[in-house]
N, C-alpha and C positions, 0 to 999 in steps of 0.2 A: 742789125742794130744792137747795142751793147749798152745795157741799163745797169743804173747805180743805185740801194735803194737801201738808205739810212734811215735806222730805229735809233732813235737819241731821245731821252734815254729808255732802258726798259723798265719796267714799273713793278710795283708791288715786290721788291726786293730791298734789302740791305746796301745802300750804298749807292752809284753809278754807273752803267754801263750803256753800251751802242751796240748795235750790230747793223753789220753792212751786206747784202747781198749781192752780187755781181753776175748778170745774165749776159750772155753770148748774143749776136747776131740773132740768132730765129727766138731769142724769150727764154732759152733753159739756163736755168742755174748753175755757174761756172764754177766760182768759189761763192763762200760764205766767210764773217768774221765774228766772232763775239769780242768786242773791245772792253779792257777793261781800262778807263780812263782820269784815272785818280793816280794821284802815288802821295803816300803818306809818311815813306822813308823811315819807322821804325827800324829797321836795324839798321842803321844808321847814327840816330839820334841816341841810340838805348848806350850805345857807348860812352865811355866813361863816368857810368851812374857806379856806385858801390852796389853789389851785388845782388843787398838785403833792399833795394829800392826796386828790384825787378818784376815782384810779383805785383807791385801797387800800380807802377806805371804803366805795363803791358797791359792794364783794364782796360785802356783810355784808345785799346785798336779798335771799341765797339762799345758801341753801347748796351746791343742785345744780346751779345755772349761772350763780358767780361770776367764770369764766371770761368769759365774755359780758359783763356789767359792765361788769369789768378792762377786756377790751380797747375796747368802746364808749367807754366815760369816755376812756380811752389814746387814742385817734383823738380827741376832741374837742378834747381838751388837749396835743395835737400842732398841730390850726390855733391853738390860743392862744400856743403859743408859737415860732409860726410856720413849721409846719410840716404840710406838708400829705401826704397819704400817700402820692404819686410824690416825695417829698423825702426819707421816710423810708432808711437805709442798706442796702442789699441784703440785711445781716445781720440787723437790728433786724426789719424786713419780713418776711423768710422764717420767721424765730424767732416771731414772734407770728403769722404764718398756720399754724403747725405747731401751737401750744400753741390755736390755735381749734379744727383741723380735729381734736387730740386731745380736745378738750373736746365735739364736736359727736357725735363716734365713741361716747365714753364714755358723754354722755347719750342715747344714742337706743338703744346697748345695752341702758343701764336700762330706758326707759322699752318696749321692746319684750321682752324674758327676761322682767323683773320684775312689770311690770305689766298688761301687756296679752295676754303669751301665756296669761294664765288664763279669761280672758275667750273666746280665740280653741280655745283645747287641752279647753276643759273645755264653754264653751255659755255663753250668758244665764244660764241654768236650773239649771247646777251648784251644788249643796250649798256654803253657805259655806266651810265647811273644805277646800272643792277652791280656791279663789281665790285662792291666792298663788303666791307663789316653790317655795314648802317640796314643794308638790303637782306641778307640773312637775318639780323636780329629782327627785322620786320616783315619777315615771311615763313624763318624756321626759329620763332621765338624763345624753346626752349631748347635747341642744340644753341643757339648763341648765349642764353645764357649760362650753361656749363659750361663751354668754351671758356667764356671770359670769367667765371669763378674758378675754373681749372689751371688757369693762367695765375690768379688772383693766391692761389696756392702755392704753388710752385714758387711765384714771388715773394710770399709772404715766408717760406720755409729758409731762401736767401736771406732777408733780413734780419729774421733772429740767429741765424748763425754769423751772420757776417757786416750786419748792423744796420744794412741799406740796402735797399731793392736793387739798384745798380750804384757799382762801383763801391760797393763796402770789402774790408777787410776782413779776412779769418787766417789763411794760410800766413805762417813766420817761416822760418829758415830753420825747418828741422820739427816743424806740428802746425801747431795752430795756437792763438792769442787766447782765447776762451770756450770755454763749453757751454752746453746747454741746461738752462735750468730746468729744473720740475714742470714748473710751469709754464715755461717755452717749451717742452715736448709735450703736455698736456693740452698745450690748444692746440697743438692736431691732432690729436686722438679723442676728444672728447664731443669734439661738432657743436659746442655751442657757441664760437664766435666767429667760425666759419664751417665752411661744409667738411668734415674729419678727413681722414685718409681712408676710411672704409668706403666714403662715398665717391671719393677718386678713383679708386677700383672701381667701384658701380658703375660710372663715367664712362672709364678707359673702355670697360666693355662693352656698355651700349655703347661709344663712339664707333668702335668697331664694329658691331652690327649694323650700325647705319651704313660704314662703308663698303659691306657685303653686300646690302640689299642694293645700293650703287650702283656695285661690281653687275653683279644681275642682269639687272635692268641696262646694263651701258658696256656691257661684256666687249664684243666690238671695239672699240671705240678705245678701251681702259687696256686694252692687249695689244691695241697696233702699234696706238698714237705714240709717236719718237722711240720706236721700238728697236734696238739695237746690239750689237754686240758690244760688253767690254771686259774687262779686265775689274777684278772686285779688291778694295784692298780695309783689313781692320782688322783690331783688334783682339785676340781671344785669352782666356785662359790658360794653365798647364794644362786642364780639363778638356780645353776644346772649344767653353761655351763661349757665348758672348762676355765681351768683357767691356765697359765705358769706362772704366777708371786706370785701370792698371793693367797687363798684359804684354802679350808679344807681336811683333807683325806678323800678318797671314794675307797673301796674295795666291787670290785664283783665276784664274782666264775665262771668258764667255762659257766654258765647258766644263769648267771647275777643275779644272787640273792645278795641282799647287805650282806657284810663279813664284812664292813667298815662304818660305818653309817655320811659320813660329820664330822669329828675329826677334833677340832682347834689344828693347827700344834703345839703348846704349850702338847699337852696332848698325842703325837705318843708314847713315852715312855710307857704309862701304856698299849699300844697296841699292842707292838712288843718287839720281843726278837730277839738275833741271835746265832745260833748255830755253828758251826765249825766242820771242817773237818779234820783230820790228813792229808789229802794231797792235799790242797790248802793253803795258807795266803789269798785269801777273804771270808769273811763269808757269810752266809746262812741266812740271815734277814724271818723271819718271823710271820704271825699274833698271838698269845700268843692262844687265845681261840679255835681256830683252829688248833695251836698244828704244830709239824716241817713238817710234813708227808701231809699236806694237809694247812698249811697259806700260804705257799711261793705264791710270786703274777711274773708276767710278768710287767715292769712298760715298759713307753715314750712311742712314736707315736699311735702305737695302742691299748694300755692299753686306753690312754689319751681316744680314740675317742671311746671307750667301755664305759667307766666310767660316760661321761657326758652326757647332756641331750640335748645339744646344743653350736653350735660354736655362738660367739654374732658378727661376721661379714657375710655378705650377703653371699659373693661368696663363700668361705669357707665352711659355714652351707649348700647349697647348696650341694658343694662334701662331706659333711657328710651324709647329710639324703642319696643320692645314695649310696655312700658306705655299709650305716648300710639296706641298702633295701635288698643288696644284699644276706644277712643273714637273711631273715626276721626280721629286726629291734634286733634279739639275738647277744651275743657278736663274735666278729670274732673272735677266735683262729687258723687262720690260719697266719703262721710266714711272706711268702712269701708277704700277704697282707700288710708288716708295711711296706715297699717302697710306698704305695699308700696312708695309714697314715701318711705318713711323708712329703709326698708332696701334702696332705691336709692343716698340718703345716707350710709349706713353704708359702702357700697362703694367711692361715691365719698372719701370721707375717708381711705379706707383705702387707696386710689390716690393721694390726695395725698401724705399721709404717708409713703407710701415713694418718692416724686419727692427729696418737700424730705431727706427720711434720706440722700440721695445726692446733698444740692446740697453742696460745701462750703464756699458762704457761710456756713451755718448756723455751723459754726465759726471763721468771721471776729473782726477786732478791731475795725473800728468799727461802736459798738453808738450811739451817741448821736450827733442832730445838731441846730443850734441856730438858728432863723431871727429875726427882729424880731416881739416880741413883740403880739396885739391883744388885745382885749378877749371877741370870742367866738368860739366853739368847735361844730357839728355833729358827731357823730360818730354814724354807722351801719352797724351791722352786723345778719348773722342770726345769729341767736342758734339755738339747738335748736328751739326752739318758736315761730319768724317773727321778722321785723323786730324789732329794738331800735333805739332811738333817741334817744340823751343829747344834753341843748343844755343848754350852759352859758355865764351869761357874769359877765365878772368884774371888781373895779372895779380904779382902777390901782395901788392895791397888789396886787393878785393874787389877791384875795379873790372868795369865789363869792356874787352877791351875785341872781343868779335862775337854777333849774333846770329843767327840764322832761322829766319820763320819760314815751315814750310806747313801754310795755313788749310785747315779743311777745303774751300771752295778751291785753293790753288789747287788741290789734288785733283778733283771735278772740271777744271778748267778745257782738259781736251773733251771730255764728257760732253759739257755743256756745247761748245763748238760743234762736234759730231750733232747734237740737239739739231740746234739751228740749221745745221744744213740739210735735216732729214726734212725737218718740216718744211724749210725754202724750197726744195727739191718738189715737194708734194704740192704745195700752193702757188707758189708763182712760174710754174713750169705751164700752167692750164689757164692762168690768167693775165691780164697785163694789169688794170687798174687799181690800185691799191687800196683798200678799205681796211678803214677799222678793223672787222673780223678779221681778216689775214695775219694783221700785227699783232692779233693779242692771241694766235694759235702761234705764232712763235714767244712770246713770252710765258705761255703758259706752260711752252716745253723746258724752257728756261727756271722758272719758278717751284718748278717739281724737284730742284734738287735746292730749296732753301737759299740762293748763294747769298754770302756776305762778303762783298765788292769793297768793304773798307777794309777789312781784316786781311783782304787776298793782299791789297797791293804798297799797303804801309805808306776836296773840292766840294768844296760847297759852290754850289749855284744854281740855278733856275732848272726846273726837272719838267717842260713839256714838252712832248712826243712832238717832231716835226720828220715826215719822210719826203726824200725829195728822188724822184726819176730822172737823169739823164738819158738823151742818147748820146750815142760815140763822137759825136762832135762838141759834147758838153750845152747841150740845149733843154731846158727843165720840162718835159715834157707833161710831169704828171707830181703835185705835192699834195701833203696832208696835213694835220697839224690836232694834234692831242691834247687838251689840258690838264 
């Protein structure tokens, strides 16, 4: 018998997607799909805008990390107009690594309170109605409330820099529009009209202990579950460490052998290609010399802490040499573990933040600088969820006349699939009936790497879970239905 068995959509993500499983004759898992089912046609559309319209309109791939965009596009459209990011003005620089590392804090709060601590607090196996936000605040009432004042920060540090929670401006073509007052870096440092940056540190590290004693207790389970081999790829400094802002590519394999040798973000193209599938709109980015079958890399939180050599803040580098101890200093390929990279991240951001809150460049007057204009543009950053990378180039009126996104989740894309079929493989290989629990231990293998399904594939409609069984003669043997 030959079963067909559709997750539409998967939930508790950014965006849309399906996945389809396909069983053999006796019940074993043949293939698997992760569908991404949207298309948004940003590079596409981004053509023929002027150049200086690229950082505004690239917000508009997401709502939750148009931050990331902004400042990518902004780094592209600084080598366009001749400026490259050690050219940038000390102030223009430190001001947009501020409004990153408030952007990177922000989303990985969400996507860890919001999303994923229901999954981790409650079980695979918990009751629908336990799976959200609403059930944590009303059972672990004070990790949900740092969560969401930790969020409440991060967002509020966006706005004063860039004038609105989502979708404000800071980055121009060559700095940034304005600096920061006295007083706008004063209310984060002083905690009296919200919780300061010293207590964000507090935060970052109890969050982190909570997710040790986790580990602990769920050791098993946090080691196995979608445990696999990949390929790691991000960011680093000259240094080595980690880097979210600015840096060079660094790719290492399951075993950490370099795939990727320090690549200035200008030169990714001669390294990567992308391949496609008949049945997704994101593609399949992978390293050229290593070929489709074995470049694909895993990017963000735990790539990141694979990749580099070192965090350059205390407390942070700290929970990385533990973490990386616990693999004998080898790469983690365990997926469950990027919750605990991620809230490495959190820490470190929240050590950034309060360096540059006491640089005062940050409230400097030159915000703009202006070099000899070319025609193209690189710009790469990490984003919340891995590598982002805008290439843009433009003809000599100024105009955007070819784009190229090759977005965080896209990087993740063969990742994610691998997901899906480790845990199909595991669950419906021992079962035939499809239950709730089944489908939400494949989403949760899914949801461990943050994706953002708007931003991968450049659809709005109706988002409830319906699984449907066929056998080989196409006869509905067995359905579900989600709301």
């Amino acid at each position: 018998m030959k079963n067909k068995i559709v997750i539409d959509p998967v939930t508790r993500v950014e965006g849309h997607g399906k996945v389809t499983i396909n069983l053999d004759d006796k019940g074993k898992v043949k293939d698997s799909f992760f569908h991404i089912v949207e298309f948004r046609g940003f590079e596409k559309f981004i053509q023929g805008h002027g150049y200086w319209a690229v950082p505004v309109i690239v917000q508009r791939l997401c709502g939750i990390c148009p931050v990331s965009h902004h400042l990518a596009a902004a780094k592209a459209i600084d080598q366009i107009v001749g400026i490259d990011p050690e050219d940038l003005s000390p102030t223009a620089s430190k001001l947009r690594k501020l409004l990153h590392y408030g952007q990177v804090f922000q989303s990985h709060a969400l996507h860890f309170f919001y999303l994923a601590a229901p999954d981790l607090l409650f079980g695979v196996n918990a009751p629908v109605e336990k799976r959200n936000v609403v059930a944590v605040a009303t059972e672990h009432k004070e990790l949900a409330r740092q969560g969401i004042l930790m969020r409440k920060f991060g967002q509020e540090m966006i706005r004063a820099i860039a004038g609105k929670k989502i979708h404000g401006i800071s980055a121009v073509p060559g700095g940034v529009h304005k600096n920061l007052s006295t007083a706008e870096r004063d209310y984060f440092l002083n905690g009296k009209e919200i919780p300061s940056v010293d207590t964000m540190i507090e935060w970052s590290t109890a969050s982190i202990d909570f997710l040790k004693e986790f580990h602990q207790a769920n050791q098993g389970w946090m080691d196995s579950f979608a445990t696999y081999d990949t390929g790691h790829l991000g960011l680093v400094g000259k240094d080595g460490s980690m880097e979210l802002y600015d840096g060079n590519l660094r790719g290492i394999d399951a075993r950490g052998n370099i795939t990727l040798n320090d690549v200035p973000d200008f030169q990714y193209a001669d390294y990567f290609a992308e391949a496609v599938k008949p049945w997704s709109y994101m593609k399949f980015p992978y390293i050229k010399h290593l070929g489709e079958d074995k470049g694909w890399n895993r990017v963000g939180p735990l790539a990141r802490l694979n990749v580099c050599n070192k965090i350059n803040t205390p407390l942070a580098e700290r929970e990385r040499q533990e973490f990386m101890a616990y693999t004998g200093n080898k790469p983690n390929n365990m997926t469950m573990h990027t919750h605990m990279a991620r809230l490495i991240e959190v820490l470190h951001c929240a050590e950034v933040m309060k360096e540059l809150l006491h640089d005062e460049d940050i409230m400097g007057d030159e915000l703009v600088r202006k070099g000899v204009q070319r025609e193209h543009g690189v710009g790469v950053i990490e984003a919340p969820r891995g590598t982002l990378i805008h290439d843009y180039e433009v003809d000599k009126s100024g105009k955007v006349r070819k784009c190229n996104l090759i977005v965080s989740t896209t990087h993740n894309n063969a990742a994610m699939n691998e997901a899906v079929s480790w845990v199909a493989k595991k669950i419906f290989d021992k079962k035939q009936k499809v239950t709730d629990e089944m489908l939400n231990e494949i989403e949760v293998a899914i949801r461990a790497y943050d994706p953002c399904l708007s931003c991968a594939t450049h659809a709005m409609g109706q988002m409830p879970l319906h699984v449907e069984i066929f056998d080989s003669t196409g006869n509905k043997i067995d359905e579900k239905f989600k709301s």
